[in-house]
N, C-alpha and C positions, 0 to 999 in steps of 0.2 A: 387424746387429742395429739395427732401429730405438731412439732414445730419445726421451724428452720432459723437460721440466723443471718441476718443481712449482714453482708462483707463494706468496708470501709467506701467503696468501690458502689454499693447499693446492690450488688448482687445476690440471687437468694439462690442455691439449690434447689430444688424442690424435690422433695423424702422419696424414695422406688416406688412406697405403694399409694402417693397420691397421685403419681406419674401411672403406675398400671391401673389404676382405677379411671381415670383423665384418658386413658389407651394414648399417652404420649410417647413419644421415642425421639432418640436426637437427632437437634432440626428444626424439628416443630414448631410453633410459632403458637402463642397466650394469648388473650385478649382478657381484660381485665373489664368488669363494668361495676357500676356503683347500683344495687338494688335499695331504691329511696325507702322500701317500707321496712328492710331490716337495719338500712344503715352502716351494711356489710360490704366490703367488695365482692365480687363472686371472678372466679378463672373459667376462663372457661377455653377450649383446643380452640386455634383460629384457623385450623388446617380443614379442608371438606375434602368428601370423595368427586371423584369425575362423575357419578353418578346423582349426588347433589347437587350438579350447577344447571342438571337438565331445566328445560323452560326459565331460563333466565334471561335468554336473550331470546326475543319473540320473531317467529317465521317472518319473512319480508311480505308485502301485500300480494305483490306479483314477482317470481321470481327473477335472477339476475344471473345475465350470462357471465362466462369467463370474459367472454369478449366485455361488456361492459364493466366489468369490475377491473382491469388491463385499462379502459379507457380511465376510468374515475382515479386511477394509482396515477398515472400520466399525467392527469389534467393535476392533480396535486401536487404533483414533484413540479413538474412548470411551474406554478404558481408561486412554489417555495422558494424559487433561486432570485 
């Protein structure tokens, strides 16, 4: 079992080879979550590829021109001042 030691500060290194197994590198970003049936926390990378975000944001019904999307930027900034 690997370990590491929390710094006074709550800092933890985390060991090379849970970092190359994790494929983390520095930077990266942890996300920590609570699995209720082991009672564990689990790590897990919070980093995705550009290739994982595909379909996350859904086609428009009908598409929008430059021109209207130039109006709707406008009509916002007016709104804001």
């Amino acid at each position: 079992m690997t370990t590491a030691t929390i710094t006074s500060k709550g800092q933890v290194t985390i060991p090379v080879n849970v970092r190359n197994r994790l494929g983390l590198e520095s930077g990266d970003r942890i996300e920590f979550s609570f699995n209720d049936e082991t009672g564990r926390y689990e790590i897990h990378p919070a980093t995705r590829s550009l290739a994982s975000l595909k379909g996350i944001v859904k086609k428009p019904v009908r598409p929008v021109s430059i021109e209207d999307m130039n109006r709707a930027i406008a009509e916002q900034g007016a709104s804001a001042r």
